[in-house]
N, C-alpha and C positions, 0 to 999 in steps of 0.2 A: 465356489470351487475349493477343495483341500489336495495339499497338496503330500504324498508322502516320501518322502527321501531315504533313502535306504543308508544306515550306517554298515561301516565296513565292518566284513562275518568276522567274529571272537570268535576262538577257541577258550574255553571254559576247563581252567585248570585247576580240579580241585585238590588242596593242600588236604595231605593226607598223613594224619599219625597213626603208625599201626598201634595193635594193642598185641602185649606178647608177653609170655610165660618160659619161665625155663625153673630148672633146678640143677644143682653141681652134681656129678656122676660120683664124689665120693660118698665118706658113710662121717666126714669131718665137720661141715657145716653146711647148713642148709639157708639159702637167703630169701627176700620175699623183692618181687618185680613189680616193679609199679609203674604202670603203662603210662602214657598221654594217652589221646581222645576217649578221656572222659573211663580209664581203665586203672584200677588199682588193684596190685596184686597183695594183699593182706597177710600177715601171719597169724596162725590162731593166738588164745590168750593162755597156752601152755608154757611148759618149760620155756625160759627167755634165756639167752647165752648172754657173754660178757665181751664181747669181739669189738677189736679194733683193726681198722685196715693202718701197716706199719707206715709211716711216711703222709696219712692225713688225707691221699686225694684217693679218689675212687680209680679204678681202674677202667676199662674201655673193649668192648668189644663191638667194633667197624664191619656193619655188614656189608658186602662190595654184590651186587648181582649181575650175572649176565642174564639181560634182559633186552631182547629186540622186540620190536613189533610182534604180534603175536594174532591169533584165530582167535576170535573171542568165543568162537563157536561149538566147543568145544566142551566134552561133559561136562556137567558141576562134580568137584572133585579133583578134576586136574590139576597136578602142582605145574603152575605157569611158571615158575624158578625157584633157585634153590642157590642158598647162601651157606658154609660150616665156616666157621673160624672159631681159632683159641682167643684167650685172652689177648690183646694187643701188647703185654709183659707180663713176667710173674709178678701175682701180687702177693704179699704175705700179710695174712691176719694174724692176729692171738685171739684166741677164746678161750673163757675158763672154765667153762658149764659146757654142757652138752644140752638136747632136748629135742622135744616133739613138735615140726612146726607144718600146719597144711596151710598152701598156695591157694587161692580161689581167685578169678576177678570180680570187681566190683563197678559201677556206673560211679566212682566216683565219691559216693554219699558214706560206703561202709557197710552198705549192703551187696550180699552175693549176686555176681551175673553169672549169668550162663553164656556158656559158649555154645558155640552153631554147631550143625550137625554132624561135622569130623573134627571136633575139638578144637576150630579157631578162633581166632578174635578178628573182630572188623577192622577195616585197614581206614577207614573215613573214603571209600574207593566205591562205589557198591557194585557187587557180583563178585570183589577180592575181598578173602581173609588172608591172616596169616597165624601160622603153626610153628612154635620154637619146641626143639624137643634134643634131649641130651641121651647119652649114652642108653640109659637104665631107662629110658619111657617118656610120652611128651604129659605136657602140662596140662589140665594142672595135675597135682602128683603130691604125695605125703611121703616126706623123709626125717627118718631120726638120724641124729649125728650126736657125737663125741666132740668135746674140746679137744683144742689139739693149739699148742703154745708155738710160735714163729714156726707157721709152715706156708709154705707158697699157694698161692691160692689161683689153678688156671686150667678150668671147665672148657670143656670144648661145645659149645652151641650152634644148632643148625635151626635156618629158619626156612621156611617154606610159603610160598605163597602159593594159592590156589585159588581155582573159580568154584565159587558158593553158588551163583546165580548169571540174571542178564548182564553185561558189562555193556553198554551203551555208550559210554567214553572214557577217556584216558584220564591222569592226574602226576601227581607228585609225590615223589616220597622224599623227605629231607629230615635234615637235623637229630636230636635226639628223640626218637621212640617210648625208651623204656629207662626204667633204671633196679637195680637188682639191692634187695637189702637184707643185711644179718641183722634179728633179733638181738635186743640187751635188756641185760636187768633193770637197766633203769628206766625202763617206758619208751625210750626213743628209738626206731628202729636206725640202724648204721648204713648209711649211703656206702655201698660196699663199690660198685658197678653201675655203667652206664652204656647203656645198648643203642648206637645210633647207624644211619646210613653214610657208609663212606661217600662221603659229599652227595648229590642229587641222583636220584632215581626216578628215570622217566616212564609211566606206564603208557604204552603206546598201543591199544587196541589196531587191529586195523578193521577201523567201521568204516560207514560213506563220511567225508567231508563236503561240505557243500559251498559253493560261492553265487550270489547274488546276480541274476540274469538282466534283471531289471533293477537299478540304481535309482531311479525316479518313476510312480506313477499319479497319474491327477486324473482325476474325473467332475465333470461339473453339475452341479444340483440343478442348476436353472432358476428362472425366477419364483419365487411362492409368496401366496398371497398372506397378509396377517392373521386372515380368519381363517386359515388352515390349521393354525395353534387350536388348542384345547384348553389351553393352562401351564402352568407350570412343570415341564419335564414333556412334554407331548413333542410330540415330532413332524417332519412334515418335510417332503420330498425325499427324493432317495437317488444315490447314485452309487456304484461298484468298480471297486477295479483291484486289478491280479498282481502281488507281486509275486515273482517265479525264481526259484532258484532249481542250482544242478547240483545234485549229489556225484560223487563217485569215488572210487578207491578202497571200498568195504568188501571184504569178502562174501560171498553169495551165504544169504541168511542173515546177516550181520546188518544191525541198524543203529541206531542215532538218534535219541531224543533231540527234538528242535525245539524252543523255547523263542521267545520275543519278547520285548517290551515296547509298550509303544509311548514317546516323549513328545509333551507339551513345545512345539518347538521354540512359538510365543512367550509362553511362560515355564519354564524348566521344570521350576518348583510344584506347578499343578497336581494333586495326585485325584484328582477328582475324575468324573467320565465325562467332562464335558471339555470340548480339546474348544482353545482360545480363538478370538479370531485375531486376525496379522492388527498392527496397528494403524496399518492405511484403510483396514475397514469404515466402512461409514455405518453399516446398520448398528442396529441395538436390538438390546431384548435379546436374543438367540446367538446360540453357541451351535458345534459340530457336534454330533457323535458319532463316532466308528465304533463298528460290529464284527465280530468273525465266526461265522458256524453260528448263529444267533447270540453271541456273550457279548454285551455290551462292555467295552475297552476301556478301563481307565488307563491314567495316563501313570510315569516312572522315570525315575531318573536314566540318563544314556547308560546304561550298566549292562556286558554279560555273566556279572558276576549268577550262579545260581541262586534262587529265593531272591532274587531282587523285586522290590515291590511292585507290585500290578503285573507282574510277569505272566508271562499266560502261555500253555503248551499248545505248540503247532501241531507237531506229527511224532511217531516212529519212522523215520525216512531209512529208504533204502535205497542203491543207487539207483538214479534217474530224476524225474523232473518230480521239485514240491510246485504247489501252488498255493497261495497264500489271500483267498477271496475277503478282499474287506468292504464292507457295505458303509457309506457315509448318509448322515441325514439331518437335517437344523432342528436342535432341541431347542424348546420355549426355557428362558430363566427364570420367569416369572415379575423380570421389571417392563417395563410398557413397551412394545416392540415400534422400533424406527426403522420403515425403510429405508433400505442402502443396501452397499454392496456388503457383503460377506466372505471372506477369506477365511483359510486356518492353515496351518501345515503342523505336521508331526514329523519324527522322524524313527525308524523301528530299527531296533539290536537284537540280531538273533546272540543264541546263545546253543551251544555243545552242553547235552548235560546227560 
């Protein structure tokens, strides 16, 4: 007999740093942005200014959004919200040089990225980018500027987000995003600005959620004989059974990547495909293994984080009923099989992804 128990449904909230671009609306300095997830906004190797931000700390610009639930359904290209703010105070730099600087993104490494098909950066969201763009044009953008000796320095920036693609679940926006720099002579660019979200930002699709209809199911192998094995890994008996859950709450159209893992519940640590048997078992020789749609199941730690190991995709659900058909069956180990009894249980974590 195996037994499967169902953990309680996660929501899968993935931490999200946008990547983003901007440039100052005057013709005084120009600075370079340099994203988190994996996004750096670069200055070419021209003209280098000589700037200082007065007072040593970078200055701050708080993105706030109004952002409720929303259609996911909706063109690619939609701006799903929309944030403008100035600087959070005047900042005043000095610069003594002027020059030539182009804005690019990069993965990171210092090589150019490219941006998506209406000039955004990926948010670490997927189906959401986001677009910063100022007065004179959005990003990225080539500007020359002028030195200019104690003057205030406070850009006004809008940022945008939009749907690229499917959006299938929600996440987070928090912390700092970006941060904004002026070129100097001496090789080191000047942390001038830091672009973050006024505290957390919640992205709330409205797709199907789903809850677990069946919290426990068990099905029994029956007895099988020794010389049913073949050897080592061979199988021999078969038993099925359904877990079901309910979606609902999604807008018509709108779906839900469902995910699972399935855990050793014997052994935690297992990551193998052969699930353990309990320790009141008496046989030997043979282990469990569970199937779904024919892919033989390794086992995972209780996780719905996304990419968790041995994870394995359910469905695209949409509201109504999933079904979740799993086939159990006694794989040979390959050490001398003793009759007895055979037990296993596992226990499965979906996952919103």
């Amino acid at each position: 007999m195996f037994v499967i128990r169902i953990a309680a449904w996660a929501l899968t909230l993935l931490t999200a740093l946008a990547v983003c671009g901007r440039a100052r609306t005057g013709a005084r300095a120009v600075p370079k942005l340099l994203c988190a997830a994996g996004v750096l906004l670069a200055l070419s190797p021209g003209a280098w200014a000589s700037c200082v931000v007065v007072g040593g700390a970078p200055g701050v610009f708080a993105f706030s959004f109004n952002f409720p639930a929303f259609d996911p359904t909706v063109a690619d290209g939609t701006t799903l919200a929309t944030s403008t703010v100035p600087a959070s105070a005047a900042i005043e730099v000095d610069c003594t040089t002027g020059g030539n600087n182009t804005y690019f993104g990069t993965a990171g490494t210092g090589a150019q990225a490219s941006v998506g098909q209406y000039g955004e950066y990926a948010t670490g969201i997927p189906g959401i980018g986001v677009i910063l763009s100022f007065a004179s044009g959005q990003f990225p953008i080539t500007r020359s500027f002028s030195y200019q000796v104690n003057f205030l320095y406070q850009p006004t920036l809008t940022a945008r987000l939009i749907k690229t693609g499917d959006i299938t679940a929600g996440g987070m926006l928090t912390g700092e995003f970006g941060q904004w720099w002026i070129s100097q002579t001496t090789g080191s660019p000047l942390f001038a600005f830091s672009l973050r979200y006024n505290g957390a930002l919640s992205v709330i699709p409205k797709v199907p959620t789903c809850t677990v209809s069946t919290r426990s199911v068990s099905a029994s192998l029956g007895a099988v004989s020794s010389g049913a094995f073949a050897g080592a890994g061979s199988t021999a008996g078969a038993a099925s059974a359904n877990v079901q859950l309910s979606c609902s709450g999604g807008v018509t159209g709108s779906t839900t990547k469902l995910y699972a893992t399935m855990t050793d519940a014997t052994a935690p640590a297992n990551r193998t495909n052969q699930l353990s048997l309990t320790p009141t078992s008496t046989a030997k020789g043979v282990k469990v293994q569970l199937s779904y749609n024919g892919q033989v199941l390794a086992y995972g730690a209780d996780s719905a984080v996304a990419g968790n190991a041995n994870q394995f995709f359910v469905s695209a659900a949409q509201n109504g009923t999933v079904t979740i058909p799993i086939v159990a069956k006694y794989v040979a180990t390959g050490d001398p099989i003793v009759a007895g009894t055979a037990n296993a249980t596992a226990t499965m974590t979906m996952s919103y992804q």
